[in-house]
FINU-91071 format. One record per residue (C-alpha): z, x, y. Coordinates in pm, whole numbers, plus 32768, in hexadecimal, padded with zeros to 4 digits. Each point is the difference from the previous one (the first is absolute). Layout:
ZXY
...
END
This chain:
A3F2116D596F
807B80467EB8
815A80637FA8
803581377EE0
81157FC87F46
80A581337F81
81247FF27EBD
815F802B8049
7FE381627F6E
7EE9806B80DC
8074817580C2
7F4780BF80EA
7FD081547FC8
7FD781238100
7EFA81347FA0
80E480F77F7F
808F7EEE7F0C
7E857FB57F9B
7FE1816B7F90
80DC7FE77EEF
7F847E797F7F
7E9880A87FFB
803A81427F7F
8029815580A4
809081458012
8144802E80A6
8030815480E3
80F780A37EC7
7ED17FCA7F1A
7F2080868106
80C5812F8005
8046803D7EB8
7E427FEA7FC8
801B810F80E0
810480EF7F93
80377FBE7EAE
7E8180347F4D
802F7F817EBC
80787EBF809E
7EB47FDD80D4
7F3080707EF3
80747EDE7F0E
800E7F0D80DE
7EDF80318079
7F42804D7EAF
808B7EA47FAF
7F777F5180F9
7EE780647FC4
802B7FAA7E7B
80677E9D8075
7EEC7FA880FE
7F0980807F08
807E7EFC7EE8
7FFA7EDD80E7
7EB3803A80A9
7F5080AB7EB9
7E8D7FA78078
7FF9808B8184
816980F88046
7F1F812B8041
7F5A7F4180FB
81387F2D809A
811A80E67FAB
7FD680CC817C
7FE27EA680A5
81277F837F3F
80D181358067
7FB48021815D
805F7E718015
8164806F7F49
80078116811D
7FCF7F078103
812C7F267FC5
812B8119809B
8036814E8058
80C4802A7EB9
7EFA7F997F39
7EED80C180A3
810681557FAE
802A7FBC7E91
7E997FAA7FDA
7F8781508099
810780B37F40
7FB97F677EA7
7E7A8020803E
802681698047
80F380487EDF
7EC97F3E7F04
7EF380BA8099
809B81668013
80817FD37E73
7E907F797FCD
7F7E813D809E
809580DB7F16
7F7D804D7EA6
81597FBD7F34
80327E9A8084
7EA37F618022
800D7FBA7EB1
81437F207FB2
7FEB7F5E818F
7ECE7F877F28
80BB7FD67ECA
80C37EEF80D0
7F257F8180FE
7F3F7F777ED2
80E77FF27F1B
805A7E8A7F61
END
């Protein structure tokens, strides 16, 4: 049997610390998607910006799968998510802001 050998400087970390070295929304964040609009509106027109330059050939078709595997990783991140998602599509619903949420969703 083999031995692994791990550096001086190797730390474990527990889930909740993993949230924030992969990414995620905290609970304040959460809550601010959901009671502040503009804040979950740009945020989450952003994303979408964002996910849309790095995967230019195939985000209409992996951008649901992408955000339902964000959604999966806590409980905070699954409340921001809704809450920015819902902020994009009800400004997308109306008239007045369809136009620049595509002004920066394809924006350079």
């Amino acid at each position: 049997m083999e031995k692994m050998m791990m550096p001086a400087y190797y730390n474990v970390l527990s889930t909740e610390e993993m949230t924030y070295t992969e990414g995620g929304a905290t609970m304040v964040q959460a809550a601010c998607a959901w009671f502040i609009p503009f804040y979950g509106w740009f945020k989450g027109i952003t994303a979408v910006r964002d996910y849309r330059k790095k995967n230019p050939n195939n985000w209409t078709e992996t951008g649901l799968d992408a955000l339902s595997k964000d959604m999966e990783k806590s409980t905070a991140n699954l409340l921001y998510d809704i809450a920015c998602a819902a902020s994009v599509v009800g400004s997308c619903a109306s008239v007045v802001w369809l136009i620049p949420n595509a002004l920066i969703v394809f924006g350079s």
